[in-house]
N, C-alpha and C positions, 0 to 999 in steps of 0.2 A: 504493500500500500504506500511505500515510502521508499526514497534512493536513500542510501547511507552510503556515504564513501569511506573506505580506508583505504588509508596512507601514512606514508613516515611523513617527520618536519621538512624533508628536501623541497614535497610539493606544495610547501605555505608561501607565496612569495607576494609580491607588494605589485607586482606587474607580472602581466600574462605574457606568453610566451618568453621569459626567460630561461627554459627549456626548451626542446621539439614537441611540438603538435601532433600526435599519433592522428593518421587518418586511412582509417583502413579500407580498402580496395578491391573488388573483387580482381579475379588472376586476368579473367578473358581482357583482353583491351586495356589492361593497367598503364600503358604507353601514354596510351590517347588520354587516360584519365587525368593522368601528371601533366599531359599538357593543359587542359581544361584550368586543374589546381592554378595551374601558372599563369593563364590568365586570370583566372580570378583574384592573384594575389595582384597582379597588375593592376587589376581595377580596381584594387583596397590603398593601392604605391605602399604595397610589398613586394616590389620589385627588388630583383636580384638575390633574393633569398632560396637559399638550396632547399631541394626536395630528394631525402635521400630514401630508397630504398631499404627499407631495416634487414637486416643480414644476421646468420645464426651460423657461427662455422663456416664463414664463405657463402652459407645458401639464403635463398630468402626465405626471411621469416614466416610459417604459415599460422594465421588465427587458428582456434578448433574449430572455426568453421571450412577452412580452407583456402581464406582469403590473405593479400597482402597487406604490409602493416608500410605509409608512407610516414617520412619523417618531419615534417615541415619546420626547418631553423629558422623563424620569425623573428627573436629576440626581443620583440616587443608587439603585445597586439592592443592596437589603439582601440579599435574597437571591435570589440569582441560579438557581438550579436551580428552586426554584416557580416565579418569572417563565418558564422556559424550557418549564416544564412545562405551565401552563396557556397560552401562545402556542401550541404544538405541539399542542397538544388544540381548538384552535379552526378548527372549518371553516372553508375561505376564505383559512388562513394557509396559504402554502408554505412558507418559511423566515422564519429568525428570525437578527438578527446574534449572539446568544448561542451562541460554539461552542464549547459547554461537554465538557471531558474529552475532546474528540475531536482537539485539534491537538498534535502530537510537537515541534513547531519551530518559533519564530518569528524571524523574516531582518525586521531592524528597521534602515532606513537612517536615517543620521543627517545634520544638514547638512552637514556638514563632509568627507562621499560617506563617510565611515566605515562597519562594519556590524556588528551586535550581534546577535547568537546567543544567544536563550532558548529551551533545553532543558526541557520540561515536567518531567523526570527532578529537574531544578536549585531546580523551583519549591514544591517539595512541604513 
């Protein structure tokens, strides 16, 4: 009835995309999809930003459903809702790591085995 996310403190940051953007892909056509991504990063001027293929061993990485996982280095996403919008509009994407307005609670382990409780309610 509810999303819960967990995760370590790496994924708490102050700006989106200071990591890679997992955007997962079906296999048929993954070329043409990454170019699609590419323009739509154009049309956000996230231009020049790699799109890397996630790799396991040399091979690419497959979801359990079968599908590939693209990496997207953004380093900063100004706005997150177009981003999400135009991913989710592109044939060929299945998901996207932007889980925008849809998670209630995030369970954020810390090193120290501690645990931190963000309330979507908390963050408004």
């Amino acid at each position: 009835d509810r999303m819960v996310v967990i995760a370590d403190q790496g994924k708490v940051v102050n700006r989106l995309g200071q990591f890679h953007l997992p955007v997962e892909v079906i296999p048929f056509g993954w070329q043409a999809t990454r170019k699609l991504i590419q323009r739509a990063l154009d049309r956000l001027d996230l231009t020049q930003r790699p799109i890397l293929l996630r790799k396991r061993d040399e091979s690419p990485l497959c979801t359990d459903e079968g599908n590939l996982v693209l990496d997207l280095a953004l380093e900063a996403i100004p706005d997150a809702e177009a981003l999400a919008a135009e991913l989710s509009s592109i044939a060929g994407v299945v998901e996207h790591g932007l889980f925008l307005n849809i998670c209630q609670l995030a369970i954020i382990g810390c090193p120290d085995g501690s645990v931190v409780e963000l309330r979507r309610e908390d963050m408004a």
